[in-house]
ZANUTOR-382942 format. One record per residue (C-alpha): residue number from 1; x, y, z. Coordinates in pm, 1 decimal, padded with zeros to 6 digits. Each point is the difference from the previous one (the first is absolute). Layout:
<node><num>NUM</num><x>X</x><y>Y</y><z>Z</z></node>
...
end
This chain:
<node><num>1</num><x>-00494.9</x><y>-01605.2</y><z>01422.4</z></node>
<node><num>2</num><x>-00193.8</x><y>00211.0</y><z>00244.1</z></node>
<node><num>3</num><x>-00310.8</x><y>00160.4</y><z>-00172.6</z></node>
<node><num>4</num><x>-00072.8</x><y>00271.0</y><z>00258.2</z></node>
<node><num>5</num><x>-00133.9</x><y>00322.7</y><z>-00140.0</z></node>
<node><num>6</num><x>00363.5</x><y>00271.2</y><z>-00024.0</z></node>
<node><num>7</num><x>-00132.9</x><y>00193.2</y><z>00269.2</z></node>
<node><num>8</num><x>-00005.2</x><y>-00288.5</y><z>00268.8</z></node>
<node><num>9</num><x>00357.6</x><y>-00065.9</y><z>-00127.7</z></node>
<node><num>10</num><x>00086.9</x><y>00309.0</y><z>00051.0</z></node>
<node><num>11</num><x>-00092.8</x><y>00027.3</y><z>00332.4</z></node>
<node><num>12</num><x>00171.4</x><y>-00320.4</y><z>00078.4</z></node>
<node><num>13</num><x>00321.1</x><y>00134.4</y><z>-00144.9</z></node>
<node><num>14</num><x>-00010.0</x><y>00297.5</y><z>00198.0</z></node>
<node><num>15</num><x>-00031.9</x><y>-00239.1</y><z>00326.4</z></node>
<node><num>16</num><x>00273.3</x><y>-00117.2</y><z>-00100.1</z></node>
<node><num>17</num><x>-00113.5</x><y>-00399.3</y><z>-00173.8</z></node>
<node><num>18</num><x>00274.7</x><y>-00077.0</y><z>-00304.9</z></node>
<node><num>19</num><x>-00267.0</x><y>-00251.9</y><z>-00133.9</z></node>
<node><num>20</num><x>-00248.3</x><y>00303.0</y><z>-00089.2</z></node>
<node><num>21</num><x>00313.7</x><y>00170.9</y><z>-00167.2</z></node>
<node><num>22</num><x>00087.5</x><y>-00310.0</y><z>-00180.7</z></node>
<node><num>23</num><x>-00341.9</x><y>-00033.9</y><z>-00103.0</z></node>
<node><num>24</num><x>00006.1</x><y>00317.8</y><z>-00154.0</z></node>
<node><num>25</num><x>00292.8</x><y>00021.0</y><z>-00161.4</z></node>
<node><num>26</num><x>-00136.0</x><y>-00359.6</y><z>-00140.7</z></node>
<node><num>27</num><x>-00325.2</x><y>00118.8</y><z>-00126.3</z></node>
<node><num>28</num><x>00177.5</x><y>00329.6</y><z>-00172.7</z></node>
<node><num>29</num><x>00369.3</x><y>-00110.7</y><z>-00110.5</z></node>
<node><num>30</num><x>-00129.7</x><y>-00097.4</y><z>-00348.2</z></node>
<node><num>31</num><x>-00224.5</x><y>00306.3</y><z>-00078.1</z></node>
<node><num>32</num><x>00281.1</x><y>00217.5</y><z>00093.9</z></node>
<node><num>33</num><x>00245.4</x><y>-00140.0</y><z>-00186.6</z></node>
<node><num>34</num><x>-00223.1</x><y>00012.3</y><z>-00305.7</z></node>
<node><num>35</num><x>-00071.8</x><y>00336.8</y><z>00067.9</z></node>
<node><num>36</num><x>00334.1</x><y>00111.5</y><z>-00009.6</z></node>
<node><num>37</num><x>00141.1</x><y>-00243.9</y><z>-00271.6</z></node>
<node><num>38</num><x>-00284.0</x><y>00202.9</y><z>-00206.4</z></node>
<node><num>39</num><x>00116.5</x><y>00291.5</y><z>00123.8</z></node>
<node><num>40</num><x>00383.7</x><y>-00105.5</y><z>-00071.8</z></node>
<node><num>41</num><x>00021.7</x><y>-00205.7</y><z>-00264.8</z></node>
<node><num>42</num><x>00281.7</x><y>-00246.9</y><z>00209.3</z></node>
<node><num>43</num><x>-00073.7</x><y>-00316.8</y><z>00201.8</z></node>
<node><num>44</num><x>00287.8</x><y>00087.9</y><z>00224.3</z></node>
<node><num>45</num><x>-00037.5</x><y>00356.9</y><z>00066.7</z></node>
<node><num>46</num><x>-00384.6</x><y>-00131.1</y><z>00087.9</z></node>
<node><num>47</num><x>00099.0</x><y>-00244.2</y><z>00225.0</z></node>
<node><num>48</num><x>00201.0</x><y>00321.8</y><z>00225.0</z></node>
<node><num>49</num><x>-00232.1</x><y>00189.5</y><z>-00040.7</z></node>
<node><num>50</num><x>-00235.5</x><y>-00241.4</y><z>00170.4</z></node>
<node><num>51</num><x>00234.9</x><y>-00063.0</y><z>00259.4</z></node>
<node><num>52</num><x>00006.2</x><y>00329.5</y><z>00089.5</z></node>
<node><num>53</num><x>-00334.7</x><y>00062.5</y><z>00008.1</z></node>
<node><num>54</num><x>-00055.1</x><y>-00270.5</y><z>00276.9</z></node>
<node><num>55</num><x>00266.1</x><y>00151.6</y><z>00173.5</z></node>
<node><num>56</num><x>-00160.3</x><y>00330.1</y><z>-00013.8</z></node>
<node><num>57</num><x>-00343.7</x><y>-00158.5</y><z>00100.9</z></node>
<node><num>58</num><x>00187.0</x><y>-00172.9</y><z>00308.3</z></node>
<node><num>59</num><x>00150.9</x><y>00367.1</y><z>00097.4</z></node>
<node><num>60</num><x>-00309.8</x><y>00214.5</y><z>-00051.7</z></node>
<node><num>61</num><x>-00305.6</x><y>-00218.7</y><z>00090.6</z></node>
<node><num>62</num><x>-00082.1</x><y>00239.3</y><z>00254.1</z></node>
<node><num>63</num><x>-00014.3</x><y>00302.9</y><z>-00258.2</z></node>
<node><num>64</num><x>-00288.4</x><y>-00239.4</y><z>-00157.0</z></node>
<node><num>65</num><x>-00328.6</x><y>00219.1</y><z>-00035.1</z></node>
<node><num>66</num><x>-00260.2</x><y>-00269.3</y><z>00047.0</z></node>
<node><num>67</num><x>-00252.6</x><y>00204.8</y><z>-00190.1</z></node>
<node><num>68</num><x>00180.2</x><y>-00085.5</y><z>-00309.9</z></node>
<node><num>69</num><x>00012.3</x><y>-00361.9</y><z>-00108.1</z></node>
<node><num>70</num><x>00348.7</x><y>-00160.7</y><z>00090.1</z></node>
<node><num>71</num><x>00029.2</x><y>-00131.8</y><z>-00377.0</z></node>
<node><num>72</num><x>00019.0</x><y>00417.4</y><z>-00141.8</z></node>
<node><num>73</num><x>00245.7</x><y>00039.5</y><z>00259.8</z></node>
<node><num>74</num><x>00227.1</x><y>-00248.7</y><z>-00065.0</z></node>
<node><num>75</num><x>-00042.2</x><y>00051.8</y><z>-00346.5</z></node>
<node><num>76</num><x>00095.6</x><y>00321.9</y><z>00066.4</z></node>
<node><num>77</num><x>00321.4</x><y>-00062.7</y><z>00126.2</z></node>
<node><num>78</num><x>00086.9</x><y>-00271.5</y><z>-00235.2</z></node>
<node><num>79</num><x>-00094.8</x><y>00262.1</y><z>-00292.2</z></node>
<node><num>80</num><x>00196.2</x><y>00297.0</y><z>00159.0</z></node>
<node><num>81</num><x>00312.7</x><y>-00289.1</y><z>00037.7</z></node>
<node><num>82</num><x>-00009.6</x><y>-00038.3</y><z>-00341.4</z></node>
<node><num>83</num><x>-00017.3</x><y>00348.9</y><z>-00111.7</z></node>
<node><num>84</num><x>00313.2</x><y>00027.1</y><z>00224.4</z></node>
<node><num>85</num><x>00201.7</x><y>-00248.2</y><z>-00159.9</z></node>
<node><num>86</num><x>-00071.5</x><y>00114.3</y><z>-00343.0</z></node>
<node><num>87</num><x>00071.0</x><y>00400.0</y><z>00100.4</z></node>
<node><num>88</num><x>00371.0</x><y>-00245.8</y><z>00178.5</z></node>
<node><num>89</num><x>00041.4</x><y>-00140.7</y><z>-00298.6</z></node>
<node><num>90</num><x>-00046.4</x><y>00236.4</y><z>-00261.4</z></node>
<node><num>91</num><x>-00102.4</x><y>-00278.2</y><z>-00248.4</z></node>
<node><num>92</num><x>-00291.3</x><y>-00171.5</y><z>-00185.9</z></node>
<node><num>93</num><x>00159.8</x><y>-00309.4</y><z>-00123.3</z></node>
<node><num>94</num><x>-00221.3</x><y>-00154.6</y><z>-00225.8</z></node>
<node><num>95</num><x>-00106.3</x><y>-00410.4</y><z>00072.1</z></node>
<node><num>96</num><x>00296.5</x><y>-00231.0</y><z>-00129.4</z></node>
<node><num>97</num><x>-00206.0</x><y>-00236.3</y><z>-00232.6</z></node>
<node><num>98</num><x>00126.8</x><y>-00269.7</y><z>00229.4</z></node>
<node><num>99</num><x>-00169.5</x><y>00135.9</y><z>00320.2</z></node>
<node><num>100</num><x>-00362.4</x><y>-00185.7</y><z>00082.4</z></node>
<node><num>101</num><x>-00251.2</x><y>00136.6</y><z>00149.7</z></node>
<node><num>102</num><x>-00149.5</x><y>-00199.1</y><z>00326.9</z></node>
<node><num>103</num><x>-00290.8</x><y>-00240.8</y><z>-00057.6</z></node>
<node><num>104</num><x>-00003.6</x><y>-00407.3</y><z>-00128.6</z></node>
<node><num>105</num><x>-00222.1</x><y>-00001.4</y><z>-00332.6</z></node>
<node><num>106</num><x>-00180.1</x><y>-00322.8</y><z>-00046.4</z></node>
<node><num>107</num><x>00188.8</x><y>-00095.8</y><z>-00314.9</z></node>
<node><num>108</num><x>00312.0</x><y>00071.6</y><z>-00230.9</z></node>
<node><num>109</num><x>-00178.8</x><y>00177.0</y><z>-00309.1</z></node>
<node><num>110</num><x>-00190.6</x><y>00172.6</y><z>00269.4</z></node>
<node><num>111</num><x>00265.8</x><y>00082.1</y><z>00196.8</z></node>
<node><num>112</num><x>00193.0</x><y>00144.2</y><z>-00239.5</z></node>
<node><num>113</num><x>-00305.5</x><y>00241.2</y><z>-00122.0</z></node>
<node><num>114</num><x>-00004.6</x><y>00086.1</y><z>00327.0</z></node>
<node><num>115</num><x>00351.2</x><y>00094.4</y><z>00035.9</z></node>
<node><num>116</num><x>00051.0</x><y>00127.5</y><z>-00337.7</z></node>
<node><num>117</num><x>-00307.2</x><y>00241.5</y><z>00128.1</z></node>
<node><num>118</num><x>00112.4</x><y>00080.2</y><z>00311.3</z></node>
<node><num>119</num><x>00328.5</x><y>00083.7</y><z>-00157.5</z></node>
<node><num>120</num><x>-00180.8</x><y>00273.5</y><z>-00239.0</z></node>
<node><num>121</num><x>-00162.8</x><y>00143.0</y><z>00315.6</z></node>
<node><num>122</num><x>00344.6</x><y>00045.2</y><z>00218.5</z></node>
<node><num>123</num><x>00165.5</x><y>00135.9</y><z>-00301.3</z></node>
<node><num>124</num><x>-00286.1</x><y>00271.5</y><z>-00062.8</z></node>
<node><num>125</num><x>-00033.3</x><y>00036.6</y><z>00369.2</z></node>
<node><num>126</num><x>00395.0</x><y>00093.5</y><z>00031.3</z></node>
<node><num>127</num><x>-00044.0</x><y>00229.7</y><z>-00320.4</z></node>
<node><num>128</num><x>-00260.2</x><y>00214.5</y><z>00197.1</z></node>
<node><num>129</num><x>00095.3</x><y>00282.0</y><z>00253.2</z></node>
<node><num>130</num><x>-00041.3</x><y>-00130.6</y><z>00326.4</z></node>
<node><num>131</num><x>-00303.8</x><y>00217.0</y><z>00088.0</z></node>
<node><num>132</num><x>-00189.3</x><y>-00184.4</y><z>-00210.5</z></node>
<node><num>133</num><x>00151.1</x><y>-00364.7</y><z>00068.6</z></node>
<node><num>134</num><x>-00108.8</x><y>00028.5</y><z>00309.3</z></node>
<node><num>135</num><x>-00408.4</x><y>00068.2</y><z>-00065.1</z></node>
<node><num>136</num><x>00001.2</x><y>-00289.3</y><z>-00251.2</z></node>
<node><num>137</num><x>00189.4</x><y>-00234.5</y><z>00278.5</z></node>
<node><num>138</num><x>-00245.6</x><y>00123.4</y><z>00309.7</z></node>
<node><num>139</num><x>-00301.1</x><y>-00020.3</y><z>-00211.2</z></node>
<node><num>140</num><x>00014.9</x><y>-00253.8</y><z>-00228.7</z></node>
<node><num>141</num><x>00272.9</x><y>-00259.4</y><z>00129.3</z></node>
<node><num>142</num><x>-00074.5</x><y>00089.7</y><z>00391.2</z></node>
<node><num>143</num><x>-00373.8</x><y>00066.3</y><z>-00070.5</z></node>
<node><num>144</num><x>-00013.3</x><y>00290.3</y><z>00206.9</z></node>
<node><num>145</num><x>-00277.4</x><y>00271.2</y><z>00018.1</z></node>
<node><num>146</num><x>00033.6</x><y>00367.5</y><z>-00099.5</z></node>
<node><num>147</num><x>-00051.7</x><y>00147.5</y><z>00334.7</z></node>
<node><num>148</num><x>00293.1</x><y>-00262.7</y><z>00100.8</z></node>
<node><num>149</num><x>00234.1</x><y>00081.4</y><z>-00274.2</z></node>
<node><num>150</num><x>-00039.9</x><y>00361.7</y><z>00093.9</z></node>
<node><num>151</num><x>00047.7</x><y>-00070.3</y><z>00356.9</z></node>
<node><num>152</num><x>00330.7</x><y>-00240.5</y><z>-00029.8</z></node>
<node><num>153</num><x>00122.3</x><y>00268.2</y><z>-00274.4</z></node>
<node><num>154</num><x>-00077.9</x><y>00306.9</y><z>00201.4</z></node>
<node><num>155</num><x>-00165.5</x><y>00180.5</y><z>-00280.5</z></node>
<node><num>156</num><x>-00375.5</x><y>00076.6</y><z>-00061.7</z></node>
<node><num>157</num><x>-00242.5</x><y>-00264.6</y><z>-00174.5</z></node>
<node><num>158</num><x>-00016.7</x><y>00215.2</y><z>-00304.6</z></node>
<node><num>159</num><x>00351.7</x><y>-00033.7</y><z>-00032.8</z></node>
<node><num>160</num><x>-00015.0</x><y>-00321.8</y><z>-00016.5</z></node>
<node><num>161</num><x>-00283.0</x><y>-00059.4</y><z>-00253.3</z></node>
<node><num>162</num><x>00215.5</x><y>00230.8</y><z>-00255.1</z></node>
<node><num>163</num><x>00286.5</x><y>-00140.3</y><z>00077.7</z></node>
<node><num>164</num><x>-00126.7</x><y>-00365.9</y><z>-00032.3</z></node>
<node><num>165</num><x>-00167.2</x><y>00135.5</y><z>-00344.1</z></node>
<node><num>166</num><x>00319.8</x><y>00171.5</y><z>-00127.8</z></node>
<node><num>167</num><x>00194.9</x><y>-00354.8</y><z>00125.2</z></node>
<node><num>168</num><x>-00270.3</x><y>-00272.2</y><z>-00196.1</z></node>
<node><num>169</num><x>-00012.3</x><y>00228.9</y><z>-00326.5</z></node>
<node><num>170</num><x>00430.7</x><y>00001.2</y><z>00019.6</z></node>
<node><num>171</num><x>-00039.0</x><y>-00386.3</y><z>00115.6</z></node>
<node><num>172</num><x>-00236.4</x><y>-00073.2</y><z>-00343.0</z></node>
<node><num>173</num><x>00264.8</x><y>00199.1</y><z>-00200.4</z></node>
<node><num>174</num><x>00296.6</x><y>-00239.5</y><z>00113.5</z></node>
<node><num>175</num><x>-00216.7</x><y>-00297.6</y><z>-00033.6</z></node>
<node><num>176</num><x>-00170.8</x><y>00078.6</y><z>-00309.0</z></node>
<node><num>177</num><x>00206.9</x><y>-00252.4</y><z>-00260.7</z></node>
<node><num>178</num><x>-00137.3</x><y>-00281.1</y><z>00241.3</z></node>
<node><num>179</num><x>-00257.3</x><y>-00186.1</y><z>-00101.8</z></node>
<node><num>180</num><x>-00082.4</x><y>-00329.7</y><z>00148.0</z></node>
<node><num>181</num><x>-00029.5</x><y>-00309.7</y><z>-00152.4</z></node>
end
């Protein structure tokens, strides 16, 4: 995989090089599909939306404000996709309890903490409006800043901050008959 900085890739994809645009679409295919799959609550619908949001990265690399980093921006787009599709869909299917989340756990008793976990999350996640799925996703699953949550959202940073507070005491609500062994 090529390890240039995003902005070097950038440039290369705007002269035209499909190697810096596979490169990129390498290094952010699996945080964009977890950040919509947080935001959506489907593996499928996540994998569109992904696709999408490479094909809108391929169409508007030009619009791409270097100032900002290329990660907000594309996470952005990927956020404002899924938004989309759940205003398209009109739905908030909760997670089948067959449906797995992505990621190998080391062993079987582990593994199936893990997904019996990760299950709990998706189905509290899909309880919440959307408003606040998204915070939670962007700052705790895509480890995003404040300033950058504001920025891919287009609302201010205080915004944010309540809306992330309002989202984790709802979150600790749904999740508080879990306890961990």
């Amino acid at each position: 995989m090529i390890r240039d900085p995003d902005e070097t890739l950038v440039e290369r994809c705007r002269s035209g090089d499909r190697q810096a645009l596979a490169a990129l679409m390498e290094r952010y295919q699996r945080p964009i599909y977890n950040a919509a799959y947080r935001v959506l609550g489907n593996g499928d619908d996540a994998a569109d939306v992904t696709q999408t949001t490479f094909l809108k990265v391929a169409e508007r690399l030009d619009d791409y404000d270097a100032q900002y980093k290329f990660f907000s921006w594309i996470y952005r787009i990927a956020i404002n996709e899924s938004l989309n599709a759940l205003r398209r869909d009109a739905r908030d299917e909760p997670l089948e309890d067959g449906d797995e989340l992505p990621g190998d756990a080391p062993d079987p008793e582990r593994r199936a903490y893990e997904s019996e976990l990760a299950g709990r999350v998706q189905r509290a996640l899909n309880a919440m409006r959307h408003e606040h799925r998204v915070v939670i996703a962007l700052r705790h699953f895509s480890d995003c800043s404040y300033g950058e949550i504001a920025w891919i959202l287009g609302v201010q940073e205080k915004t944010v901050k309540s809306r992330l507070f309002e989202a984790r005491q709802k979150l600790r609500e749904l999740l508080k008959e879990f306890e961990p062994a």
